[in-house]
N, C-alpha and C positions, 0 to 999 in steps of 0.2 A: 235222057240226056238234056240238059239246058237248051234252053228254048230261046227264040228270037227274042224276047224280053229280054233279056239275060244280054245277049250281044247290044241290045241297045242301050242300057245302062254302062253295060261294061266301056261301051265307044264314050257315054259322056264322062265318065271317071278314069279313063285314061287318059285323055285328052286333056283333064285336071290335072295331069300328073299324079293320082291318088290311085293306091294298091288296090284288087279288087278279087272278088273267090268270086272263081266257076265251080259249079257242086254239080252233084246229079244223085240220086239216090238206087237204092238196092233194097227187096225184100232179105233180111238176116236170119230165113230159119234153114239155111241150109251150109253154115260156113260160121266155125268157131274163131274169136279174136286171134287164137293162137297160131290156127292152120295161117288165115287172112295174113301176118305179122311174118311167118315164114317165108311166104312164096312172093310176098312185094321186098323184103330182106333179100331175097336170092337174086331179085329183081334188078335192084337200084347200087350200087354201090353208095360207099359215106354211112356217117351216121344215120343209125334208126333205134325208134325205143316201140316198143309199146306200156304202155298206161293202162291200170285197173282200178278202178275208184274203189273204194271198201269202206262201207257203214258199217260205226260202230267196231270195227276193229275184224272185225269176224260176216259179215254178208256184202257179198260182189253188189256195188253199187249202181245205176242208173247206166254211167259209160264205160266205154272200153276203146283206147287212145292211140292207134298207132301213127305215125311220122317217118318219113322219110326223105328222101331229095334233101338236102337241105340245102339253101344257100350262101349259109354263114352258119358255122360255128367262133363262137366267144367263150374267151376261158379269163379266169384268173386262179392267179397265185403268188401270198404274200403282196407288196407294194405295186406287181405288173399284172395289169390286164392284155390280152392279144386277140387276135379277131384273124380267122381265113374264111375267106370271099371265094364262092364259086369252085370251092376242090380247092384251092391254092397255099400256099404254106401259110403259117400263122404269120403276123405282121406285129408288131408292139403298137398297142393304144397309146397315145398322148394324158396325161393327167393320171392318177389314179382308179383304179378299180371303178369306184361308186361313179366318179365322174364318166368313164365309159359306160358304164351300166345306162346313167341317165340318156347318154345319146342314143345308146341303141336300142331302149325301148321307148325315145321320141321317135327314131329312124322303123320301129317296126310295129308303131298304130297301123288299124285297120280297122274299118265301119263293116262290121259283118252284119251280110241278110238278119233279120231276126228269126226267119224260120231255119237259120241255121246250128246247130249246136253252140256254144259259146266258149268252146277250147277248136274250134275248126282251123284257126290260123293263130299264126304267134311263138309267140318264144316258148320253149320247152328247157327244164332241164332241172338243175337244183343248187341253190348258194348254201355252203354248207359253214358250220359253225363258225369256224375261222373266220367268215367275210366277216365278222363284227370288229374285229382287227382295224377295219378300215373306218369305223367310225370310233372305237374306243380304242384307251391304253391299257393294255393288258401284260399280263404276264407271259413271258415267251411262251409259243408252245412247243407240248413236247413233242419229241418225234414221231411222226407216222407210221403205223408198220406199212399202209398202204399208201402207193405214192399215186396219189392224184391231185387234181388239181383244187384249189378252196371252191370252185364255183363253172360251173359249164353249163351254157345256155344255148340251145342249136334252133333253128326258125326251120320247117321243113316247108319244102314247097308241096308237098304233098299228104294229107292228114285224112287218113280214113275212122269214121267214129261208128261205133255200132253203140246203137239205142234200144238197149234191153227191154223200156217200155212200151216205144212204140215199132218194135221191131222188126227195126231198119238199118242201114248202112247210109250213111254220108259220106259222098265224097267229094275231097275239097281239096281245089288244086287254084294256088294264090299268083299271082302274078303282080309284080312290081313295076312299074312304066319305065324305070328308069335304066331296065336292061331290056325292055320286053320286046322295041321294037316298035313299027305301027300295029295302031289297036285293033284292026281286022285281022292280021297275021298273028298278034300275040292271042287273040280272041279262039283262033282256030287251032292253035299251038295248044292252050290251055284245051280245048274241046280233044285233042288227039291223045293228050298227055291222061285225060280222065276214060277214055276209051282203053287205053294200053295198058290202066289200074284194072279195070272190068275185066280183060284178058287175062292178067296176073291171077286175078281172083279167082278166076271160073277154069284154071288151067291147073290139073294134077297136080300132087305136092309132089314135090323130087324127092 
């Protein structure tokens, strides 16, 4: 579990008003990405993905990514960007797409540990062809058989990484000052939140 280190950085980078990951880590040779991805899925409502890096096209790569909690999902499509905060309904963005884009990955930097993975906190998701629309003039496009949206990016508050080399689990649970509360309470919140992941983990799959 995170150590008093951790709470005492955590108190002076809150108090910055600056984002900050409580982690803890996990031996990984008894618990496959996949099972892990189910039982925090069954766990959390909202968005969750899990991620499989792939070398080479053909060999599972170094990590394996999964996400949950989120506190914002952002989407676009065509000329509207929209953004829902906290579970709540979408909201329409001001300015176009790319210009939302820029504010809300100015609004979700974050100085991660260096001993921590380097996808542990952040935006997840994927801008698909079309976003190009928003900086070039193209030729309409054609219709989609599949209706989704050109682009969706979700921030999870909760991001477990399993480290096939060094054969371990990371677990990283972010907290933002600006909903968090004070920094002992959101400190301890964040410590209770990464204990309840453990419990998910180490609890039968349904």
């Amino acid at each position: 579990m995170p150590d008093h280190r951790d709470a005492e950085r955590f108190a002076r980078l809150h108090a910055e008003g600056r984002p900050f990951c409580v982690s803890a880590t996990l031996p990984a040779d008894l618990l496959t990405p996949v099972a892990a991805f189910l039982k925090l899925r069954a766990a959390h409502r909202g968005a969750a993905f899990l991620l499989e890096s792939v070398e080479g096209g053909a060999q599972r790569g170094r990590y394996s990514i999964i996400g949950v909690a989120p506190d914002l999902v952002w989407r676009a499509t065509g000329p509207a960007a929209e953004t829902a905060r906290d579970g709540g309904a979408f909201a329409a963005e001001a300015g176009g797409p790319l210009d939302s884009l820029r504010r809300l990955v100015a609004e979700s930097r974050i100085a991660l540990d260096p001993e921590l993975p380097p996808m542990a906190a952040g935006l997840f998701g994927y801008l698909g062809y079309d976003m190009v629309r928003a900086m070039e003039r193209l030729a309409p496009a054609r219709p989609s058989p599949v209706d989704e949206p050109d682009a969706i990016l979700v921030r999870p508050q909760i991001v477990v990484v399993f480290d096939s080399l060094k054969d371990e689990i990371a677990i990283v649970r972010t907290v933002r000052p600006l909903s968090a509360g004070p920094g002992a309470e959101a400190f301890e919140a964040a410590r209770d939140s990464i204990e309840a992941t453990m419990a998910h983990l180490d609890a039968p799959l349904a």
